[in-house]
N, CA, C and O atoms as a Tinker XYZ file with bonds, in Angstrom:
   368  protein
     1  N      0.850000   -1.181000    0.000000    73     2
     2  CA     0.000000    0.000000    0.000000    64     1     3
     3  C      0.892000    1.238000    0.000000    63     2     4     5
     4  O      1.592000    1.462000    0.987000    81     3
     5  N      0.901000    1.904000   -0.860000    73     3     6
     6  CA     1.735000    3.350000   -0.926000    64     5     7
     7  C      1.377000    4.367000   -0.143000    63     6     8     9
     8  O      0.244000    4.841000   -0.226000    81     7
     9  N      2.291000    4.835000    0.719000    73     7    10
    10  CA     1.700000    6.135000    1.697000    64     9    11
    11  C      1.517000    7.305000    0.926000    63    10    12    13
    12  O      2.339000    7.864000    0.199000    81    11
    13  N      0.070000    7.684000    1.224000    73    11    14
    14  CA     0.250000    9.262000    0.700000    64    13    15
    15  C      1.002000   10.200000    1.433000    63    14    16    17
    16  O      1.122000    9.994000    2.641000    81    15
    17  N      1.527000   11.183000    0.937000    73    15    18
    18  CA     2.041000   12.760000    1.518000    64    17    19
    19  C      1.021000   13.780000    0.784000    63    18    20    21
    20  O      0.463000   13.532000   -0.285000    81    19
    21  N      0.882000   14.892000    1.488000    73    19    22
    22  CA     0.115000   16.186000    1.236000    64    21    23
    23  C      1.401000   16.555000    0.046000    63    22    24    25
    24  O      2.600000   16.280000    0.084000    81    23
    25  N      0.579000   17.290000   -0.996000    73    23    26
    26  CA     0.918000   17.744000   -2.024000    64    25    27
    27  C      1.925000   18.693000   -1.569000    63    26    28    29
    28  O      1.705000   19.157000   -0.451000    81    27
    29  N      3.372000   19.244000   -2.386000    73    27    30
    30  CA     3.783000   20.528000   -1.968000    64    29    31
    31  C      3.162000   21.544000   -1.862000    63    30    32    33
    32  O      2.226000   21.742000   -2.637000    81    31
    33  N      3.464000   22.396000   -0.971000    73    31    34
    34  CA     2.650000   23.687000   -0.618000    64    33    35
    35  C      1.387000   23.561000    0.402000    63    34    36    37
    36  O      0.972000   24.213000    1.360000    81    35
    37  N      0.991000   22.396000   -0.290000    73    35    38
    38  CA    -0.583000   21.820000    0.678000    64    37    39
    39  C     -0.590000   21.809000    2.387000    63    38    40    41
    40  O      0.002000   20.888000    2.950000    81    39
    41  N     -1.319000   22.923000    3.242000    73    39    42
    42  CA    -1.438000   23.079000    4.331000    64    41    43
    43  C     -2.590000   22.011000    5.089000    63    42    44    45
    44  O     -3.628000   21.929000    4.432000    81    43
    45  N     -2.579000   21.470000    5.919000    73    43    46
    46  CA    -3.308000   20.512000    6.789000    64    45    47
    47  C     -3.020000   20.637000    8.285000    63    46    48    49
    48  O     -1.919000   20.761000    8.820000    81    47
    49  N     -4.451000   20.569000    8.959000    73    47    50
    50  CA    -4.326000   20.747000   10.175000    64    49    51
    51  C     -4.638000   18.891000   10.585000    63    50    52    53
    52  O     -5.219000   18.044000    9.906000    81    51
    53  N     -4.009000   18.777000   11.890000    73    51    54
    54  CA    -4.104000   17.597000   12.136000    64    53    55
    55  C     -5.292000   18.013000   13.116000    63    54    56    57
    56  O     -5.277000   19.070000   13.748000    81    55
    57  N     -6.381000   17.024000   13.182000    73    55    58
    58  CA    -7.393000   17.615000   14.286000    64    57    59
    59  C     -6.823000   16.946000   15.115000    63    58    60    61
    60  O     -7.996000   16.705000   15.400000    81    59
    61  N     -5.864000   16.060000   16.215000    73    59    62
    62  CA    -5.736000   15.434000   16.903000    64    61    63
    63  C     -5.055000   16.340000   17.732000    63    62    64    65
    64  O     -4.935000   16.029000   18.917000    81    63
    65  N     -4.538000   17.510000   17.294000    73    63    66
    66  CA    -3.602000   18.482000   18.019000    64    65    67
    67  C     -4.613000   19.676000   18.902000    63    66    68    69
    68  O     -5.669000   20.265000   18.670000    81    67
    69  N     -3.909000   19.643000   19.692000    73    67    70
    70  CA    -5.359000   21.229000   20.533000    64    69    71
    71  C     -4.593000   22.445000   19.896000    63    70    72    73
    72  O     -3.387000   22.693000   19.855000    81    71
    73  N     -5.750000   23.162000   19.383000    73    71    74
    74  CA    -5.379000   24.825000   18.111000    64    73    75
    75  C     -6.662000   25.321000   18.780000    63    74    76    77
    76  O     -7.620000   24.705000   19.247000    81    75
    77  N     -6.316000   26.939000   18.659000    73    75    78
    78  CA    -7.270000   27.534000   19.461000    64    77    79
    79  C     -7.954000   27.883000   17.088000    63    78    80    81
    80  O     -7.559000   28.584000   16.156000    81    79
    81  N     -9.038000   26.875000   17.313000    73    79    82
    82  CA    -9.655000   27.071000   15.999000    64    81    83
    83  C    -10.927000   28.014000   16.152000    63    82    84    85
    84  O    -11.165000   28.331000   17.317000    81    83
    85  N    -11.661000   28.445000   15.325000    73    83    86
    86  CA   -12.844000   29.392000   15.533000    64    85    87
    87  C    -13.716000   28.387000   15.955000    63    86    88    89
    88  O    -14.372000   28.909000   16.857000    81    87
    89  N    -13.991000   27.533000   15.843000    73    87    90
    90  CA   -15.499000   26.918000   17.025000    64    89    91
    91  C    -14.935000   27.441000   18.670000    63    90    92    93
    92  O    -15.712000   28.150000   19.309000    81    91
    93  N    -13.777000   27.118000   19.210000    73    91    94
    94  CA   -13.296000   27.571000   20.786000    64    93    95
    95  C    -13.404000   28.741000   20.919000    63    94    96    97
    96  O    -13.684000   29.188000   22.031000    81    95
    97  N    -13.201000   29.637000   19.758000    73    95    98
    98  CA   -13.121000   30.863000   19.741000    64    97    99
    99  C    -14.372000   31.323000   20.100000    63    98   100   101
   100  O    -14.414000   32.360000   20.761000    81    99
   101  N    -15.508000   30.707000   19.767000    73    99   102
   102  CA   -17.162000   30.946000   19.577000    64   101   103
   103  C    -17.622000   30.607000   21.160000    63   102   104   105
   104  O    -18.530000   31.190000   21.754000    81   103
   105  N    -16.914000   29.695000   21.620000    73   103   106
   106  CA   -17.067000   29.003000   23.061000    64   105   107
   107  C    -16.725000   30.272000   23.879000    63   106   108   109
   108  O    -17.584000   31.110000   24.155000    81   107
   109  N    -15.280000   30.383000   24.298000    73   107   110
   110  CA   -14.923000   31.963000   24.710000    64   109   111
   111  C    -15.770000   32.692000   24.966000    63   110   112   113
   112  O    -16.059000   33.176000   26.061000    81   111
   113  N    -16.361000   32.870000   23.725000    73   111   114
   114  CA   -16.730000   34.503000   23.178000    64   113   115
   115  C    -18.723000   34.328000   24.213000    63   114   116   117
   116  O    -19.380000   35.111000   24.900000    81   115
   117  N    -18.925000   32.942000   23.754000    73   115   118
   118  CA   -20.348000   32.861000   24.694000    64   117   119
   119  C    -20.118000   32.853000   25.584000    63   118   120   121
   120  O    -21.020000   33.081000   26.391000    81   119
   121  N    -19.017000   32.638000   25.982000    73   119   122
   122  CA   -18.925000   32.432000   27.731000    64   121   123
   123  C    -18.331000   33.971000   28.263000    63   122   124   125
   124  O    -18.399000   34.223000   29.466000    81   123
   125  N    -17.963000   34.609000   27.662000    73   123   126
   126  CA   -17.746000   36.367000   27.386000    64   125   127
   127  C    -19.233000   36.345000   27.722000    63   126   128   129
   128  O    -19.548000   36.188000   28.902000    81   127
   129  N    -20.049000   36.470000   26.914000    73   127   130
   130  CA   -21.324000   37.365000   26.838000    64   129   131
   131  C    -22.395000   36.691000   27.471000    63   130   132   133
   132  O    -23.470000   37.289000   27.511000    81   131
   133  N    -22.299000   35.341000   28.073000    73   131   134
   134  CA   -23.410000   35.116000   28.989000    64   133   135
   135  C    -23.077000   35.365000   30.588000    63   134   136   137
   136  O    -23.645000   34.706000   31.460000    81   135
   137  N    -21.912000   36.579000   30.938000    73   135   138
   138  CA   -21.602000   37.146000   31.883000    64   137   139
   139  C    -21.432000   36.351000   33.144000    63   138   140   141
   140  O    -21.614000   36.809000   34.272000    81   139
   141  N    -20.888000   34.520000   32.724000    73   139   142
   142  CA   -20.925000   33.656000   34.201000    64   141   143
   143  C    -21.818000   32.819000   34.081000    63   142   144   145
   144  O    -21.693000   31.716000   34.613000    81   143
   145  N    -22.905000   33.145000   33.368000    73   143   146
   146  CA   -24.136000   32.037000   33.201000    64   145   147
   147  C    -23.991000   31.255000   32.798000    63   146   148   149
   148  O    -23.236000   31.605000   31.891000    81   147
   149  N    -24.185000   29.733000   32.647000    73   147   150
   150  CA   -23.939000   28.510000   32.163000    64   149   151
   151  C    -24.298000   28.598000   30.789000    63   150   152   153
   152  O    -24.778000   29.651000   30.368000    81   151
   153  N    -24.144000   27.733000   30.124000    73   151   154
   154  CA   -24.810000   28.399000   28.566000    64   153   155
   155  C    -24.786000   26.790000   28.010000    63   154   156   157
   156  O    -24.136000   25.777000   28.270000    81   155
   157  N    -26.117000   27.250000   26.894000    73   155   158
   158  CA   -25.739000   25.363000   26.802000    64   157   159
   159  C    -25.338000   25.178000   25.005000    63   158   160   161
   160  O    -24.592000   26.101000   24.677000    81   159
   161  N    -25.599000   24.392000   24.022000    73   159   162
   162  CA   -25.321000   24.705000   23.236000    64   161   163
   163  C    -25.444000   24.873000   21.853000    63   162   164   165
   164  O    -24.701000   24.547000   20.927000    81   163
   165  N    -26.567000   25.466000   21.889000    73   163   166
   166  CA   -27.556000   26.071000   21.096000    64   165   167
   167  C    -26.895000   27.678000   21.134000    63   166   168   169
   168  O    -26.979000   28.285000   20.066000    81   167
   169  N    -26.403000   28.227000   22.012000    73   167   170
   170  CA   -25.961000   29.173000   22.056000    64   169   171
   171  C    -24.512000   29.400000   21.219000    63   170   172   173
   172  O    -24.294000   30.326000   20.438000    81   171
   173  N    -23.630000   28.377000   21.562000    73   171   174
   174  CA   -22.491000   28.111000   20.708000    64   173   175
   175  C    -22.874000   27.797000   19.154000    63   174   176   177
   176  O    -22.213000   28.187000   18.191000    81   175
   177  N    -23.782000   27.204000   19.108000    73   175   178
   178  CA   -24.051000   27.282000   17.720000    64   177   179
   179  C    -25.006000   27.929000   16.899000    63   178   180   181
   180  O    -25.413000   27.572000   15.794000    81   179
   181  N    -25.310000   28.897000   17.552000    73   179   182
   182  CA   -25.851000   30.469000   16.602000    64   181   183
   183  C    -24.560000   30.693000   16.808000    63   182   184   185
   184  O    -23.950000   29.998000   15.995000    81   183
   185  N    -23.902000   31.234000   17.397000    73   183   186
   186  CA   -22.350000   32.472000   16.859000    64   185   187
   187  C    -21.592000   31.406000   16.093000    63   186   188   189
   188  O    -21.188000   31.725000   14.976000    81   187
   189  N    -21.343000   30.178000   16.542000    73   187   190
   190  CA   -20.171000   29.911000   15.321000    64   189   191
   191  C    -20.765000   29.631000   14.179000    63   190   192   193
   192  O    -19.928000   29.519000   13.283000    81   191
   193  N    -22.396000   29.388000   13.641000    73   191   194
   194  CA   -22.581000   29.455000   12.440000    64   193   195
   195  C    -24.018000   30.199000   11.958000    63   194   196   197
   196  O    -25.002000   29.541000   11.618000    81   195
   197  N    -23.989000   31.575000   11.979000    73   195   198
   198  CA   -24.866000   32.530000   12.209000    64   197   199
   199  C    -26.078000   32.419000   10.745000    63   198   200   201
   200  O    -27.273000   32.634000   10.544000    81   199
   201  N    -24.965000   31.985000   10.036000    73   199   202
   202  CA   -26.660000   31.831000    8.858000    64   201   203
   203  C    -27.531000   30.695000    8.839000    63   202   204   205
   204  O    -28.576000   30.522000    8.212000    81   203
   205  N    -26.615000   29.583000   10.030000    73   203   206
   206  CA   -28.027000   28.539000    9.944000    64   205   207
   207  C    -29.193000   28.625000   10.716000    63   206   208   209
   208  O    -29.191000   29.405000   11.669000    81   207
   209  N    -30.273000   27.901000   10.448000    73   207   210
   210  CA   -31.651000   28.001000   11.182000    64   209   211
   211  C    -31.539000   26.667000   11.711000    63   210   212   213
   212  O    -31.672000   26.472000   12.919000    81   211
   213  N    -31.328000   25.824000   10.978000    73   211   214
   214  CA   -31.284000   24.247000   11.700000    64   213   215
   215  C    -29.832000   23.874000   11.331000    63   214   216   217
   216  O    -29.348000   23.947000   10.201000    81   215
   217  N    -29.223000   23.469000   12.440000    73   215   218
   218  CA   -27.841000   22.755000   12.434000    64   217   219
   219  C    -27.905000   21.007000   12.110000    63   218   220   221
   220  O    -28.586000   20.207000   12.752000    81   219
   221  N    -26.995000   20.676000   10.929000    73   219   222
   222  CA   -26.407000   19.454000   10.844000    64   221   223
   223  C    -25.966000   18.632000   11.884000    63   222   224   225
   224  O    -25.488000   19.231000   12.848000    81   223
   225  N    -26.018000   16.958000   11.954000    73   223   226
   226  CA   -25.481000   16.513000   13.337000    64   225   227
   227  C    -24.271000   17.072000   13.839000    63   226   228   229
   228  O    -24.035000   17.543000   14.952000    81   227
   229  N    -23.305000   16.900000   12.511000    73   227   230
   230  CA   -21.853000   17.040000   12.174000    64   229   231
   231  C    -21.231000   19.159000   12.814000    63   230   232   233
   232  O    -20.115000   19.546000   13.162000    81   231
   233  N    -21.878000   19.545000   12.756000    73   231   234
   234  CA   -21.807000   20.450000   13.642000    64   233   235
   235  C    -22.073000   20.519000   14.894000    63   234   236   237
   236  O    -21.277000   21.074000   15.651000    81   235
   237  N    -23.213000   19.984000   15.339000    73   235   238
   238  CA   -23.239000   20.084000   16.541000    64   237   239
   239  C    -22.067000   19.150000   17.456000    63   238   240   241
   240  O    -21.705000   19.324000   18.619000    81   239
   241  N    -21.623000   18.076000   16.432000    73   239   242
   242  CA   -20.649000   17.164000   16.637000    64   241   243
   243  C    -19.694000   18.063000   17.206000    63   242   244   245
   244  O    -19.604000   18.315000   18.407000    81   243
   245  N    -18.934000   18.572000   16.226000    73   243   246
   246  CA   -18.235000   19.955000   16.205000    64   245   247
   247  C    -17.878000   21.006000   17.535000    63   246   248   249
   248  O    -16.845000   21.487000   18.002000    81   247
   249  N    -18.830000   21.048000   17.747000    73   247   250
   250  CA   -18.975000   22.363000   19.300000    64   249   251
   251  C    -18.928000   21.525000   19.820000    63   250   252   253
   252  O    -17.723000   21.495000   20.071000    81   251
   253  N    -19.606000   20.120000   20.545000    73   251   254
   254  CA   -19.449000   19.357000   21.395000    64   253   255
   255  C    -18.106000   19.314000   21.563000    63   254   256   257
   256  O    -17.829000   19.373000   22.761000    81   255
   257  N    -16.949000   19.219000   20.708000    73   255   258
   258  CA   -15.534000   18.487000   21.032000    64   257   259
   259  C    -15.082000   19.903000   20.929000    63   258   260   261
   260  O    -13.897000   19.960000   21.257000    81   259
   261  N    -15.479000   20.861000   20.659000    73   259   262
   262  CA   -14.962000   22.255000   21.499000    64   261   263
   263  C    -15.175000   22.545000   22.725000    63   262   264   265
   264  O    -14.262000   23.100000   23.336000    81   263
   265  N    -16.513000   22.230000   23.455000    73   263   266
   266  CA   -17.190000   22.623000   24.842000    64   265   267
   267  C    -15.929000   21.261000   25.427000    63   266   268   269
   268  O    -15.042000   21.508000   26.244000    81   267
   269  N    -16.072000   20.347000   24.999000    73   267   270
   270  CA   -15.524000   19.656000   25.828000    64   269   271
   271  C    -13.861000   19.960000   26.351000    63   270   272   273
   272  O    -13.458000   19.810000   27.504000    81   271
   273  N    -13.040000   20.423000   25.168000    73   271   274
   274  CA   -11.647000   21.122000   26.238000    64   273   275
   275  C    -11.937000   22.466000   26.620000    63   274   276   277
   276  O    -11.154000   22.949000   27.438000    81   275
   277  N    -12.842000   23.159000   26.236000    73   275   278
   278  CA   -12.587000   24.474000   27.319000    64   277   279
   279  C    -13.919000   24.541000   28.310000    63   278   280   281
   280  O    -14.139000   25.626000   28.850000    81   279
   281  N    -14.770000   23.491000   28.558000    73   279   282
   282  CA   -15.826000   23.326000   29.687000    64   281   283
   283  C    -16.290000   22.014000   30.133000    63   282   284   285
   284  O    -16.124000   20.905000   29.625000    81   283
   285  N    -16.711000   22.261000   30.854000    73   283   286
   286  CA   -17.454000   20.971000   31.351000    64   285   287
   287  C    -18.685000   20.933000   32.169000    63   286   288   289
   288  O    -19.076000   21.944000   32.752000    81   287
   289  N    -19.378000   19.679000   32.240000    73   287   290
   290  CA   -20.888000   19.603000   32.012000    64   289   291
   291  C    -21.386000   19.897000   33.520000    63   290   292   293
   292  O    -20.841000   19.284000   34.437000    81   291
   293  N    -22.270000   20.698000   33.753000    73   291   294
   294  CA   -23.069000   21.356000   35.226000    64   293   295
   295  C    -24.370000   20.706000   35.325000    63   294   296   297
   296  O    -25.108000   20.665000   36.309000    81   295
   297  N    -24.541000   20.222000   34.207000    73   295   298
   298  CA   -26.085000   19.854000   35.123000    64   297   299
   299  C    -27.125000   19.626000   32.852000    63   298   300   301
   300  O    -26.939000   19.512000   31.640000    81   299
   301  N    -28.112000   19.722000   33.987000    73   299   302
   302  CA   -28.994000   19.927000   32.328000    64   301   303
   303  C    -30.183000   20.996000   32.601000    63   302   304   305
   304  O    -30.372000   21.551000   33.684000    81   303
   305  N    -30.939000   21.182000   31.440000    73   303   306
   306  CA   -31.797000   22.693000   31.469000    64   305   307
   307  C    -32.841000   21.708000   32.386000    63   306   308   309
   308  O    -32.737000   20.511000   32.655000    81   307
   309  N    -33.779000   22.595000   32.718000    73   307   310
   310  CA   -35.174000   21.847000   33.122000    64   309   311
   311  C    -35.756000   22.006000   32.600000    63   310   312   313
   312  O    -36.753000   21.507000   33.122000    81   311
   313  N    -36.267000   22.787000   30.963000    73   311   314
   314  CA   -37.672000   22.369000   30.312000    64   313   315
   315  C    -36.647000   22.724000   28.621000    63   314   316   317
   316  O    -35.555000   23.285000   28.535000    81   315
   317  N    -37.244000   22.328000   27.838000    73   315   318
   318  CA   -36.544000   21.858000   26.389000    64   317   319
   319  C    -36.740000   20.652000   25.327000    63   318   320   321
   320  O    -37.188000   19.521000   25.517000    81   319
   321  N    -36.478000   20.986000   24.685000    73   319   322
   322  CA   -36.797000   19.902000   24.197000    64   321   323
   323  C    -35.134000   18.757000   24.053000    63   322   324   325
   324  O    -34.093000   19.118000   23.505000    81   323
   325  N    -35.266000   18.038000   24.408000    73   323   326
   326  CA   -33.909000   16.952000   24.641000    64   325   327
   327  C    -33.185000   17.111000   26.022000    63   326   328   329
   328  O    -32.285000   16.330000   26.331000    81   327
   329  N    -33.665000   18.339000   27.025000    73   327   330
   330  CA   -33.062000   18.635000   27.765000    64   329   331
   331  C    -31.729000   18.913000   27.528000    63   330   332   333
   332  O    -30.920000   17.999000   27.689000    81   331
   333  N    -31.350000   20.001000   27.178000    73   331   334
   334  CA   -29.790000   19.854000   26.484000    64   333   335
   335  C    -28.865000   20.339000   27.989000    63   334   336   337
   336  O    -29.451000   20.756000   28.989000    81   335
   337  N    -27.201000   20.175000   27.896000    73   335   338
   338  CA   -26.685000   19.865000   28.901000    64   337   339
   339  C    -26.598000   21.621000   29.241000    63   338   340   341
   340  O    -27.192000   22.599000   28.788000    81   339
   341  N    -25.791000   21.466000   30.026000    73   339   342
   342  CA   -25.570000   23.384000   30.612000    64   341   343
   343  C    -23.647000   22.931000   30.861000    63   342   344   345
   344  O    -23.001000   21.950000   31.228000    81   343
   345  N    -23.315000   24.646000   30.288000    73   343   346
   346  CA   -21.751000   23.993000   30.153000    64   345   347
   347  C    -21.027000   25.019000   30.907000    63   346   348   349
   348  O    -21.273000   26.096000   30.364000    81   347
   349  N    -20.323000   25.164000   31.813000    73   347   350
   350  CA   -19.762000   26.401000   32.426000    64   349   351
   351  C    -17.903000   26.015000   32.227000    63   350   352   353
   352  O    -17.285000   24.967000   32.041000    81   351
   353  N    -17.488000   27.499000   32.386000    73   351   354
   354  CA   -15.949000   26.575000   31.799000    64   353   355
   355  C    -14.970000   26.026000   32.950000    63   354   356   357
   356  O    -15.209000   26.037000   34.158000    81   355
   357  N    -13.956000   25.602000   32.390000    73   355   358
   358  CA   -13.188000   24.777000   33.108000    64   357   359
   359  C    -12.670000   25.538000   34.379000    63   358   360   361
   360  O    -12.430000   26.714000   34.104000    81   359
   361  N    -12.508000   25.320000   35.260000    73   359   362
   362  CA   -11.918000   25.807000   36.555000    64   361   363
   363  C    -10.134000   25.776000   36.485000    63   362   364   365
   364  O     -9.590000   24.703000   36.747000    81   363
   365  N     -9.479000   26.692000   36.212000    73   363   366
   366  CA    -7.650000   26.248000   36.440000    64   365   367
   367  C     -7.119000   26.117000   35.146000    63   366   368
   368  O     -5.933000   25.828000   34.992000    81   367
């Protein structure tokens, strides 16, 4: 089986590496503007993708494995539909 290499010039991010990418950036930035409040993540995903109305799994996939290195899980909402989780950020 022949190994591929990325083409010359050709840039690639490895996702296995932690990069402060724009979904964390979007995390931050809600956790900026919900002033301390837990936020769950429906909120992360209006700012990191502002023209959708309904999000793909594969996005929400997405923010999940962002919330997960810069927060962690507090609890869940009490009325919603799926009950979605509540995410406040990491302590340290």
């Amino acid at each position: 089986m022949a190994q591929t290499r990325p083409r010359k010039g050709y840039k690639f991010v490895i996702p296995s590496k932690t990069r402060m990418g724009r979904l964390r950036i979007a995390v931050r930035r809600c956790f900026i503007l919900s002033g301390g409040k837990p936020i769950c993540i429906a909120d992360v995903l209006s700012r990191a993708y502002p023209r959708f109305k309904r999000f793909p799994n594969g996005y929400r996939w997405s923010v999940r494995q962002a919330l997960l290195r810069d927060a962690e899980i507090i609890g869940r909402t009490r009325f919603g539909r799926g009950r979605p989780n509540l995410w406040a950020p990491k302590s340290g």
